[in-house]
C-alpha distance (Angstrom), angle and dihedral (degrees) to the residues before:
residue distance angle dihedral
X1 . . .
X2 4.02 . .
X3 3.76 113.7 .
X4 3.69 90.8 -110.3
X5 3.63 96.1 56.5
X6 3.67 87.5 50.7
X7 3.63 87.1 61.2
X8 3.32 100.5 49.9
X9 4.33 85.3 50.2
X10 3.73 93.8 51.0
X11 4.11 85.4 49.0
X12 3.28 93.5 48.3
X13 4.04 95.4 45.4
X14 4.10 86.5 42.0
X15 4.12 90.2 53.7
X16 4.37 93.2 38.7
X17 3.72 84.7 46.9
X18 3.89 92.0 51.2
X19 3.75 99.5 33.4
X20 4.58 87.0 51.5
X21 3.39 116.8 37.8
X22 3.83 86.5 -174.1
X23 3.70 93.7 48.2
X24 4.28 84.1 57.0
X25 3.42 93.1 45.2
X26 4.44 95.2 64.7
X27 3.78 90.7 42.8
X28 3.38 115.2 41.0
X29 3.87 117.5 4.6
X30 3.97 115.4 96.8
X31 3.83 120.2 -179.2
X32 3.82 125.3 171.6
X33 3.75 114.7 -97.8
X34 3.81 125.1 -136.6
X35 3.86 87.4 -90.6
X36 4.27 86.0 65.4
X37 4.28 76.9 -107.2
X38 3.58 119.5 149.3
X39 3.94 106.6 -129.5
X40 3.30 141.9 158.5
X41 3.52 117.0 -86.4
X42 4.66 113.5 -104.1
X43 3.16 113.8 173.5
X44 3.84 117.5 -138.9
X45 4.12 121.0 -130.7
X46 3.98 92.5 -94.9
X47 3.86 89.4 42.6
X48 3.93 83.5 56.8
X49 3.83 93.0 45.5
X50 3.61 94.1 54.1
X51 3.46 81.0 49.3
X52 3.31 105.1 61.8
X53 4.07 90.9 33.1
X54 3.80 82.3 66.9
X55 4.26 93.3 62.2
X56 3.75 92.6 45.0
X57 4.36 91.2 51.0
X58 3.57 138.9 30.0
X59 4.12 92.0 -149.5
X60 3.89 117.3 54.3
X61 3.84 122.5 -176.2
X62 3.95 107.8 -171.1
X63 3.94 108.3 -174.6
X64 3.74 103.8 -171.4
X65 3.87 149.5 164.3
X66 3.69 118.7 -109.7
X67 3.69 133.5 -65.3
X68 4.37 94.4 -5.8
X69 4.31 80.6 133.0
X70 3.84 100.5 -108.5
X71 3.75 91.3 137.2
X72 3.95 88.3 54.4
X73 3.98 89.5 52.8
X74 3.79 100.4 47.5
X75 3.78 89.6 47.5
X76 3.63 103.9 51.4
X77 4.01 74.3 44.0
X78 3.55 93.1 62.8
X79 3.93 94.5 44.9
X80 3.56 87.5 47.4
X81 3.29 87.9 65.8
X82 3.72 105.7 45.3
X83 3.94 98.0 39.9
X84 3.46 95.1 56.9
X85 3.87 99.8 36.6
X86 3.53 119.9 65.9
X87 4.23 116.4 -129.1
X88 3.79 87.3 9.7
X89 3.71 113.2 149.0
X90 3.86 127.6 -161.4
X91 3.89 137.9 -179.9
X92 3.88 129.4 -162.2
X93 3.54 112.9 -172.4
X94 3.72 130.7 -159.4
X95 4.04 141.0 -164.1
X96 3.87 88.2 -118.0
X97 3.87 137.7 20.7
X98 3.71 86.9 -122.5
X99 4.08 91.0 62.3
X100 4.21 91.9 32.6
X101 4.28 86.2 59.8
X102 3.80 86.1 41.0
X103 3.46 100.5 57.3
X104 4.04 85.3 42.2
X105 3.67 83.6 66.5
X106 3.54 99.0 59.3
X107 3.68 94.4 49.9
X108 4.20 85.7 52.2
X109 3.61 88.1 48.9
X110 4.00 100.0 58.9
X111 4.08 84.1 44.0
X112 3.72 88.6 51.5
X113 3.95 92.4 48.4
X114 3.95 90.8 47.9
X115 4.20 118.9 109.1
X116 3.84 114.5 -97.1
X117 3.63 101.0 -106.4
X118 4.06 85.8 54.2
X119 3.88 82.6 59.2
X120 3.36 113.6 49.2
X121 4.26 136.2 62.0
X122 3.43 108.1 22.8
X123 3.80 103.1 -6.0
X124 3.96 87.8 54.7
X125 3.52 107.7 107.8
X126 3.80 121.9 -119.6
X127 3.77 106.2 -156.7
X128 4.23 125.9 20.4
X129 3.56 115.4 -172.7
X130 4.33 107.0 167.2
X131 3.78 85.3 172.3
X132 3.60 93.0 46.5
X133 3.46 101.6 43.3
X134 3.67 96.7 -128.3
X135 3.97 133.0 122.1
X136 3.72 123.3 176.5
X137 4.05 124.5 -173.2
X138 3.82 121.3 -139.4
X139 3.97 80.5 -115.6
X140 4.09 94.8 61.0
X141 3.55 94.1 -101.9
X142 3.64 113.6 137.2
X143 4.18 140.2 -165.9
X144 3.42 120.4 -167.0
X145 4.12 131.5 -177.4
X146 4.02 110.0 -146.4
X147 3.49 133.9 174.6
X148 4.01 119.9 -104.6
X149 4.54 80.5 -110.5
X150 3.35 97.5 54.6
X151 4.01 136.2 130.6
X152 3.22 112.1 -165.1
X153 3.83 102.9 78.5
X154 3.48 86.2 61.5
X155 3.83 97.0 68.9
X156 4.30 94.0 48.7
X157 3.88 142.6 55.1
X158 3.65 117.1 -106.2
X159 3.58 133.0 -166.1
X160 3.54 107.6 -163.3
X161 3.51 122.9 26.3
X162 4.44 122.0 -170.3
X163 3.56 115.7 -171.8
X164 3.51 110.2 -160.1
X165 3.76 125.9 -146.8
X166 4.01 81.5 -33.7
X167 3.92 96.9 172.8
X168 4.01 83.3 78.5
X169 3.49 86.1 59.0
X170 4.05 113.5 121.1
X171 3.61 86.2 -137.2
X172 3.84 118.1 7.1
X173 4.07 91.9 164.1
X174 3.39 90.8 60.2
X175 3.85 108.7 36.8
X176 4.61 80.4 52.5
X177 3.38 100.1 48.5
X178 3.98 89.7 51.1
X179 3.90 95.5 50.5
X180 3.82 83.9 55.0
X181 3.79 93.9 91.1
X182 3.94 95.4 26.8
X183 3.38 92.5 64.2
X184 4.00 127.9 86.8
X185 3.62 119.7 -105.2
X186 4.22 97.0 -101.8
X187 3.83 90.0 19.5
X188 4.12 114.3 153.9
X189 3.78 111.7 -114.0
X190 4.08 116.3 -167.5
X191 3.73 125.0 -168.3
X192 3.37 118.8 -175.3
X193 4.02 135.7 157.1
X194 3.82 143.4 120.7
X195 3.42 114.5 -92.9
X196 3.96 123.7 -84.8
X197 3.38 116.7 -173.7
X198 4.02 124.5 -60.5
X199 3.37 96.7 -64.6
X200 3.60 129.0 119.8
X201 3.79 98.9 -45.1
X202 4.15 84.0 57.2
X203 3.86 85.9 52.8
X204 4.07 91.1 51.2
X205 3.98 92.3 44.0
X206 4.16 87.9 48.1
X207 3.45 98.5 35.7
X208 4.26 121.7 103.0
X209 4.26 84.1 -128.6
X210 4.11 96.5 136.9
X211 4.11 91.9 -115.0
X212 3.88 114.8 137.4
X213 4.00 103.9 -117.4
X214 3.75 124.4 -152.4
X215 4.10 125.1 -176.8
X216 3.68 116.0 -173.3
X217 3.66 116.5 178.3
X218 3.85 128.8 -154.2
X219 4.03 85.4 -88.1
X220 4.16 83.2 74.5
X221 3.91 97.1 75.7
X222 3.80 115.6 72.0
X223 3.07 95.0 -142.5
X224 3.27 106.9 70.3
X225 3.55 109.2 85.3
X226 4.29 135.6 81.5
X227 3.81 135.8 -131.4
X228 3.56 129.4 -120.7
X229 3.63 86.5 -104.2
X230 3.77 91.9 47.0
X231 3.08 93.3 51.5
X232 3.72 105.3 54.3
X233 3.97 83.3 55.3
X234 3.73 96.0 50.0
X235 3.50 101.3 43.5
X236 3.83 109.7 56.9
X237 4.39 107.0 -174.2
X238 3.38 113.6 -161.2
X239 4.21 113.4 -144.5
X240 3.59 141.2 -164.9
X241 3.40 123.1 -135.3
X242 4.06 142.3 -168.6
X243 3.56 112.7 -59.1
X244 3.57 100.5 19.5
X245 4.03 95.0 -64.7
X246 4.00 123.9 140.3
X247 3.95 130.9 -141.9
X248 3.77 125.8 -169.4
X249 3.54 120.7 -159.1
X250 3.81 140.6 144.4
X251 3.44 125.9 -68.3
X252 4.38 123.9 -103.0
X253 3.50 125.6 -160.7
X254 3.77 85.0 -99.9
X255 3.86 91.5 68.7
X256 4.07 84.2 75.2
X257 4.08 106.9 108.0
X258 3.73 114.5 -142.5
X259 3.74 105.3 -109.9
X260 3.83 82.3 54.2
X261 4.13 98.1 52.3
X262 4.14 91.3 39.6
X263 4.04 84.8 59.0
X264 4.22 86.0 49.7
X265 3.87 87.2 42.7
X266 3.38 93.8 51.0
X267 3.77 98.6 52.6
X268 4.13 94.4 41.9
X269 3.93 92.4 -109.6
X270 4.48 113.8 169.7
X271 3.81 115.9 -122.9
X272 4.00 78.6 -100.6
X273 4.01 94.7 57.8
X274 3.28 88.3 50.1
X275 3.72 106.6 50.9
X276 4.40 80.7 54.4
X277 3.50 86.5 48.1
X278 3.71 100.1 53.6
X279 4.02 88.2 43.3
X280 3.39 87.0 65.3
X281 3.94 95.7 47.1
X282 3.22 90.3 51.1
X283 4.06 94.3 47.3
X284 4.05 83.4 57.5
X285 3.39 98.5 46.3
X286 3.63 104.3 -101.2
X287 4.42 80.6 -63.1
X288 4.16 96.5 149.9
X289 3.80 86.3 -170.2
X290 3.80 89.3 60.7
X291 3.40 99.9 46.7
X292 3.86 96.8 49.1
X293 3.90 84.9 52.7
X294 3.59 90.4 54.7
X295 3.60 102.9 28.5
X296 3.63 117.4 26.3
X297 3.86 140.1 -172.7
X298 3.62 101.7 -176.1
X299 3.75 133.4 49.0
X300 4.39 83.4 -145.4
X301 3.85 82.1 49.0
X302 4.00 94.7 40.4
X303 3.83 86.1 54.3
X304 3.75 101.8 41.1
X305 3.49 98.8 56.1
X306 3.65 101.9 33.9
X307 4.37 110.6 144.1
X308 3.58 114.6 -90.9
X309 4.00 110.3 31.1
X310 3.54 116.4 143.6
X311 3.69 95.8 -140.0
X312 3.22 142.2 54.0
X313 3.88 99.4 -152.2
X314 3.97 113.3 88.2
X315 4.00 113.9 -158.0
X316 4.00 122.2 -170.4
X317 3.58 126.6 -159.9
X318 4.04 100.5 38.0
X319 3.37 127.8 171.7
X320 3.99 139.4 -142.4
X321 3.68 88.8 -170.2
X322 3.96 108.5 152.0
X323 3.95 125.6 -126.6
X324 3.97 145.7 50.7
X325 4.18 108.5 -51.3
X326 3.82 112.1 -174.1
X327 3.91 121.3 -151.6
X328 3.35 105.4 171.5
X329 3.69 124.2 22.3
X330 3.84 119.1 -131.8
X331 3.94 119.1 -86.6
X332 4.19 128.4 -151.7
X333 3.91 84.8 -125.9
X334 3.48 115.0 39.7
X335 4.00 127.4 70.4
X336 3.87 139.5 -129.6
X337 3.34 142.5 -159.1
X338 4.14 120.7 -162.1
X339 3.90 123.3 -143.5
X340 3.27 114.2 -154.1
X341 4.09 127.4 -158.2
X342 4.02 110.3 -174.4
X343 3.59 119.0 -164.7
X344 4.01 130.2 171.6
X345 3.85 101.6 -98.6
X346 3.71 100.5 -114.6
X347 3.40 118.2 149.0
X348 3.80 97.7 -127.3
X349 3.82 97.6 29.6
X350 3.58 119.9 78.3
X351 3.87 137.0 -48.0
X352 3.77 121.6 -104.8
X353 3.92 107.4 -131.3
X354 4.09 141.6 -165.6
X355 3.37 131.7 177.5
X356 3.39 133.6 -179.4
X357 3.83 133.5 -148.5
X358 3.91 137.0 -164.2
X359 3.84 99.9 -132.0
X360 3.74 102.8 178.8
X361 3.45 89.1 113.5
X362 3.75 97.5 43.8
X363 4.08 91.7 -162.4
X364 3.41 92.5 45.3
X365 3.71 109.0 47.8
X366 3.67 122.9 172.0
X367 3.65 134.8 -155.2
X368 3.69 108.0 -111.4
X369 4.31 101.2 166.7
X370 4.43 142.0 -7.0
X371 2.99 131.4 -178.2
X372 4.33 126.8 -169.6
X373 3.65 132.8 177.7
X374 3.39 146.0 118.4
X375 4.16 106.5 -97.4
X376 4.04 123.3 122.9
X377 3.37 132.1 -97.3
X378 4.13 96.7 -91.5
X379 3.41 98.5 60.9
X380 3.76 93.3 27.5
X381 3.54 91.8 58.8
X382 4.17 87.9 55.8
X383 3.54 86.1 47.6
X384 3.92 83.1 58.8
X385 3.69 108.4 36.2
X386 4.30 82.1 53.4
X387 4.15 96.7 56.8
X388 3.49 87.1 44.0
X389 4.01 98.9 53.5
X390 3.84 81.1 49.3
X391 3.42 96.0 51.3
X392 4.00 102.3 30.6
X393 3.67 79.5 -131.9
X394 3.95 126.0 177.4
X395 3.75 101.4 -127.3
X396 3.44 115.3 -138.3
X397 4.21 110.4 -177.9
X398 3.65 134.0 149.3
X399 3.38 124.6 -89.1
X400 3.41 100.3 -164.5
X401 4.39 109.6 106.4
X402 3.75 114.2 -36.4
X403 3.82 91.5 11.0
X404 3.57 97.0 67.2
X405 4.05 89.7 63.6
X406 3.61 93.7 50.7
X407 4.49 84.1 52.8
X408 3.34 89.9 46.0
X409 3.94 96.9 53.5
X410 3.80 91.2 46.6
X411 3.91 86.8 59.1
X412 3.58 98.9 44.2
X413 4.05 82.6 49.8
X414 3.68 82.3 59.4
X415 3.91 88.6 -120.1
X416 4.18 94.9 156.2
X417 4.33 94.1 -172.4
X418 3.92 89.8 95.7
X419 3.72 120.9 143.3
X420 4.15 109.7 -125.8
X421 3.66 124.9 -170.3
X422 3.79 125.1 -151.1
X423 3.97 116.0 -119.4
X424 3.73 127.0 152.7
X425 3.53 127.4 -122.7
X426 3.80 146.5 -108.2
X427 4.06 90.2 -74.3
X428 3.63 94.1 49.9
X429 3.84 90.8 -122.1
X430 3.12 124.2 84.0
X431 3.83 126.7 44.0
X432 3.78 132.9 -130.9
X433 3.81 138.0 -175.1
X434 3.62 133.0 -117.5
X435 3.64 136.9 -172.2
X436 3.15 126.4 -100.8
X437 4.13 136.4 -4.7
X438 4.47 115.4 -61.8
X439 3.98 102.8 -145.0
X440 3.66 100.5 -146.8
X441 3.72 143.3 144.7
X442 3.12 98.1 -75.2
X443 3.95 100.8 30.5
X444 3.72 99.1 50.1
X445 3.89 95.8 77.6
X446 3.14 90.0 68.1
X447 3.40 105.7 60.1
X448 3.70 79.8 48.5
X449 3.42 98.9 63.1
X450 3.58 93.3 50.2
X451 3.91 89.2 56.3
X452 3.64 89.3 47.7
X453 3.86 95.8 49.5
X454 4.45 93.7 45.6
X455 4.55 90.1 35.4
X456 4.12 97.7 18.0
X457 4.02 107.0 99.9
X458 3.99 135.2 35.4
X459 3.65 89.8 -84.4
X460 3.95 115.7 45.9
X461 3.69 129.8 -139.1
X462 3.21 93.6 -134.6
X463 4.05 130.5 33.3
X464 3.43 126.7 -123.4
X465 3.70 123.1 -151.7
X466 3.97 84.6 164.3
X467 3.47 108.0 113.4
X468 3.89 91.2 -172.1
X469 3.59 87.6 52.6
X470 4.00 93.3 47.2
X471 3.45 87.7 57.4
X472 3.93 91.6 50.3
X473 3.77 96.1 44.1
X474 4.31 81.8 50.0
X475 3.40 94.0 54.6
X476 4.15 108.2 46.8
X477 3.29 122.9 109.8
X478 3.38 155.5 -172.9
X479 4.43 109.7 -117.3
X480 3.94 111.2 -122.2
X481 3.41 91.6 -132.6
X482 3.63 110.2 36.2
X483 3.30 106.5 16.5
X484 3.84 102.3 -128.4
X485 3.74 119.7 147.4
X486 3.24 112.3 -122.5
X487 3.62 140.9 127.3
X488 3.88 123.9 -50.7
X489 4.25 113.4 -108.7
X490 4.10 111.3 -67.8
X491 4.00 85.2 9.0
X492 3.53 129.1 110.7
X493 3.87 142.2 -145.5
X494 3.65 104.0 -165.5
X495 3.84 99.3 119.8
X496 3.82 88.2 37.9
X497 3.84 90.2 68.3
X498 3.56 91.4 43.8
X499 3.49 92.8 64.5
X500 3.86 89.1 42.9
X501 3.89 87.5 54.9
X502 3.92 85.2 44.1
X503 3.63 84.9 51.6
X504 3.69 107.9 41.5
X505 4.16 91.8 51.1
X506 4.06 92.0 64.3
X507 3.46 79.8 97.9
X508 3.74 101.5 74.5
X509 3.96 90.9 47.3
X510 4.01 121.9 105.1
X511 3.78 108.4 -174.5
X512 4.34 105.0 -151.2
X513 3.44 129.2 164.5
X514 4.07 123.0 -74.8
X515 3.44 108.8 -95.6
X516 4.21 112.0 -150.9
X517 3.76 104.6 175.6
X518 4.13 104.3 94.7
X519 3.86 111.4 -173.1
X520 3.98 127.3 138.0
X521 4.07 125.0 -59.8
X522 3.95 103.9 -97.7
X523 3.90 99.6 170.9
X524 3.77 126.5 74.6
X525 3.72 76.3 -129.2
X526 4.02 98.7 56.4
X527 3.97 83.7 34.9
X528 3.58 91.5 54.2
X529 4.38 93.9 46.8
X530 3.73 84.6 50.6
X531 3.68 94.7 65.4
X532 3.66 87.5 41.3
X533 3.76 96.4 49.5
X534 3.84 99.8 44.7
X535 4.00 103.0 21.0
X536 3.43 105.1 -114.7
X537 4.18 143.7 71.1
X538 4.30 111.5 -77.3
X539 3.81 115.2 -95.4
X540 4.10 127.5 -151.6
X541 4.13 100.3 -99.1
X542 3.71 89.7 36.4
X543 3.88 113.1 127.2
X544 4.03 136.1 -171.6
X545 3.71 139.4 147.1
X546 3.38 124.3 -68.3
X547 3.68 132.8 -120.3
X548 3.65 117.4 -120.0
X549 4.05 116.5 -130.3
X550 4.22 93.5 -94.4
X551 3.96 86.3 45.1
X552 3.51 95.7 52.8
X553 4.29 97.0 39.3
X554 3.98 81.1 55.9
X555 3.48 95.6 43.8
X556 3.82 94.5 50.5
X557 3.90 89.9 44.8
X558 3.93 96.1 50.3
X559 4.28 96.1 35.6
X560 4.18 99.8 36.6
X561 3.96 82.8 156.1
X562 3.27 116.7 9.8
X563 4.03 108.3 18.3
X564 3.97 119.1 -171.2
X565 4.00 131.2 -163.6
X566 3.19 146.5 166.2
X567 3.79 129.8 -110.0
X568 3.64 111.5 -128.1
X569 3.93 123.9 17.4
X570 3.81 110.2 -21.6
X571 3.74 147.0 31.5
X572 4.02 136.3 -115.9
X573 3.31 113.3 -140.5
X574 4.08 108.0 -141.8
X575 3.87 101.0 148.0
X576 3.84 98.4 154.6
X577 4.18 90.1 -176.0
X578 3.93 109.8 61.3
X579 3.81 103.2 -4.6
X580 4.05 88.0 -129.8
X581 3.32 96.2 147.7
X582 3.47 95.5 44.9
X583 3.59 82.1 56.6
X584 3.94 93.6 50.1
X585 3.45 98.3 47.6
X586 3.83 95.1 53.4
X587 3.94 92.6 52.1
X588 3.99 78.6 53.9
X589 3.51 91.3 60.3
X590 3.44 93.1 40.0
X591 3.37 98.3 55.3
């Protein structure tokens, strides 16, 4: 072959390869197989439906089970792009720099594998920097391997964006909403990742946002299925014979109980499917919730029992609709506490949250009110001290930052229903109150045991027609590295605590009987709850229930110097002395 006419080949080859991405892909791209073998690169059927998903849209949201080769396909994608297009740039971004350099690698490794004459002039590459995460083509094209926290996207145009298991991302909201201008008009954007929990990937995959959306389940790799004769060696079934005796032998397709082929049925799975299937079952125990996790059918299913959800109970159809929504209106008899969740205001911080709860039944609390939005702490606080009044509510809100204004404006309103807590002071000695409940360390477990005990199991304590809340109680986790509960990536938690707070303060509520009778405090007792109830000394004309004769023994008993009630149909405890009616209150819960 003259030089001229291997020219014109390598031109030809060079356009083909540009023009067909498939084409490319079974003649010159190698990647290393999952026996570390270099091989030439065949794409599987889903491999070549995400493909093809990515000429008909721009955006492409793959939700997938694990190791089916997605991340392979969108990366020889993205160099695809850049090799062959001069000043193209493209981004893949990863949860850790670790996995960003890693996936780097792979890209390196198909340009490594390419001929010569695909590697030189142009498409030779200018700068490599695996420890950088940087790759620049002679032509000006550039890849680059970032970290989901990164900057410097924001301040350059991309063409081809791959975000890589993003719903591990610390904050996928953010880190999206910033590549928005970065990008190119026409730019390809990839999202791919197994499912974590229904957090904010579950919002993307349900959401009406215009991005293509592919599931493929473990049933889309080949592979992954056993022979008859497989299958008798894999499966080993233990049986007991007559007279006590045992046989082991290999399993037959027979072996299969019903409630495990009617799941296979239902999702169209071959004889061959199945027998992997039941492997795996078997591997976990018969656990269905494990296998789902690890093997799923569904992207619903995928998401619902993705590792590390606090809760059990899965809600669809939640809401982050702002504002005040009532469910049950307030009643003469019954009692409420108020949680309150204070949070700066800001637009793109976090919401400021209340709910309120009927506790007359203390173990069987009901959601009466919430409210959610993003509003500051003035108007927030009016928002507040207004429920409250309606309610007669005993306000329980943190005082920690933000929350301490919105405490402190309740008093000043003269709004007396204000959780205290006990702590001593400087000298160790004696004891003083102080509004409010300090989230801490220490404290914040228990508010998270009283979420786990009303939202903890398949059936919850308490109901939830909250939509916000569903959402909330959806989307808590437990961190993979620390453990902590707290709300999934680009989630939030704020009405969750609320109803912790909301929780946690049943124990300064004493239900007792409605009194009707008003006349004037008589007592030093009564005279001594007036000043307490309405902030100043009694006057003659003034008028308020009365206590009846157990009301008033207790009352004397608990307050011997400085008594406290409440006006209306239950008392607060805030003894700061003794903490007996702390005490007395809890054994009424208890019992």
């Amino acid at each position: 072959m003259s030089r001229l006419t291997d020219i014109q080949y390598i031109e030809q080859e060079l356009l083909q390869c540009k023009q067909d991405i498939d084409y490319c892909c079974k003649k010159y791209v190698y990647i290393e197989d999952r026996d570390n073998q270099t091989v030439l690169y065949r794409r599987n059927p889903s491999q070549l439906a995400f493909s093809l998903a990515l000429r008909q849209a721009a955006t492409v949201y793959v939700l997938k089970a694990r190791k089916l080769g997605f991340s392979t396909e969108a990366l020889i994608q993205n160099w695809h792009l850049v090799h062959f297009n001069k000043g193209h740039h493209g981004v893949v971004f990863a949860q850790t720099q670790v996995a960003a350099l890693g996936l780097l690698r792979k890209i390196l490794r198909v340009y490594d594998n390419l001929p010569e004459w695909m590697r030189v002039g142009e498409f030779g590459l200018k700068h490599r920097d695996e420890t950088g995460g940087f790759i620049e083509w002679n032509h000006g094209g550039t890849i680059r391997a970032l970290t989901a926290e990164s900057d410097s996207i924001r301040s350059s145009d991309a063409d081809f964006l791959h975000f890589s298991e993003f719903s591990a991302y610390k904050n996928p909201e953010q880190l999206l909403t910033s590549v928005v201008d970065a990008k190119r008009a026409g730019a390809i954007v990839i999202y791919e990742t197994t499912a974590r929990g229904l957090g904010y990937a579950h919002n993307c995959w349900v959401s009406d946002n215009g991005w293509a959306k592919l599931f493929f389940p473990w049933t889309a790799e080949p592979k992954y299925v056993i022979s008859r004769k497989d299958f008798e060696r894999e499966i080993i079934i233990t049986e007991e014979m007559k007279g006590g005796e045992k046989r082991v032998r290999g399993a037959i397709d027979s072996d299969m109980p019903p409630e495990f082929t009617r799941v296979c049925q239902k999702h169209g799975l071959t004889v061959p499917q199945m027998r992997f299937y039941f492997a795996r079952w078997m591997e976990r125990n018969k656990d269905w919730h494990s296998l789902h996790q690890e093997w799923p059918l569904t992207a619903e299913l995928a998401f619902q029992v993705a590792e590390g959800r606090v809760f059990q109970v899965v809600y669809a159809n939640t809401s982050q609709r702002p504002g005040i929504e009532t469910f049950e209106k307030p009643q003469s008899m019954s009692v409420y506490t108020m949680g309150v969740d204070t949070a700066s205001g800001s637009r793109d911080g976090d919401f400021s949250a209340f709910a309120i709860l009927d506790v007359t039944e203390p173990k069987f609390p009901r959601i009466a009110r919430t409210y959610y939005g993003h509003v500051d702490t003035v108007d927030f606080a009016q928002l507040v001290l207004k429920s409250a009044q309606e309610y007669s509510a005993l306000v329980c809100g943190e005082r920690n930052t933000y929350g301490l204004d919105v405490l402190q404006r309740l008093r000043d309103a003269n709004y007396h229903l204000l959780y205290r807590e006990t702590r001593p002071q400087k000298k160790g000695i004696d004891l003083a109150d102080a509004l409010g409940f300090y989230t801490s360390q220490a404290t914040r477990p228990l508010l998270i045991g009283e979420l786990k005990w009303a939202f903890g199991g398949p059936k919850t304590h308490v109901a939830v027609p909250c939509r916000r809340l569903q959402g909330e109680i959806n989307d808590f986790m437990y961190h993979p590295d620390s453990g902590k509960e707290e709300h999934a990536p680009s989630c939030h938690d704020d009405l969750l605590f609320a109803v912790g707070l909301a929780l946690y303060a049943r124990r300064q509520v004493i239900p007792h009987k409605q009194v009707d009778m008003r006349r004037a405090p008589e007592t030093p007792a009564e005279k001594r709850r007036f000043r307490l109830m309405f902030n100043r000394p009694w006057e003659e004309g003034d008028r308020y229930e009365s206590m009846d004769p157990e009301e008033q023994a207790f009352f004397d008993e608990m307050f011997p110097q400085e008594g406290h009630g409440i006006k209306g149909i239950h008392f607060m405890a805030r003894d700061v002395r003794k903490q007996r009616l702390l005490g007395t209150a809890q054994n009424l819960l208890d019992n």
